[in-house]
C-alpha positions, 0 to 999 in steps of 0.5 A: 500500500502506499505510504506517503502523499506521493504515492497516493496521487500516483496511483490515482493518476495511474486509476486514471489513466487507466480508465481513460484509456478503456473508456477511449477504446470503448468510444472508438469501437461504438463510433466503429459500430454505429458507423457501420449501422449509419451507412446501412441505413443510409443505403435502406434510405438510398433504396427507398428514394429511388423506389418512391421517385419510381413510383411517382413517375408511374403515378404521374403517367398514370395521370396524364393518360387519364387527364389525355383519356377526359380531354378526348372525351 
């Protein structure tokens, strides 16, 4: 055990460190993580404005043959 002032602040400075270096380590991995589930979500939400741009130009010629049907009429 530590005996003097000294030896005390070194070892909480050693505590501290030590935790500080686990709690980086940590935070580096869940920006690893999360980063990977961000750029999944960003490719779900790529796929799903190309798929509703679809299905507005569908709708949009669905309409204008309808609006070109009524005028004939």
């Amino acid at each position: 055990m530590p005996s003097s002032s000294a030896d005390w602040r070194e070892l909480v400075a050693v505590i501290l460190i030590s935790v500080t270096t686990i709690l980086t380590a940590w935070t580096a991995f869940q920006a690893s993580k999360w980063g990977g589930a961000m750029s999944t979500s960003f490719s779900q939400a790529s796929a799903a404005r190309i798929d509703a741009a679809r299905l507005e130009s569908d709708a949009n010629q669905q309409a204008s043959v309808q609006i070109t049907l009524f005028t004939q009429w």
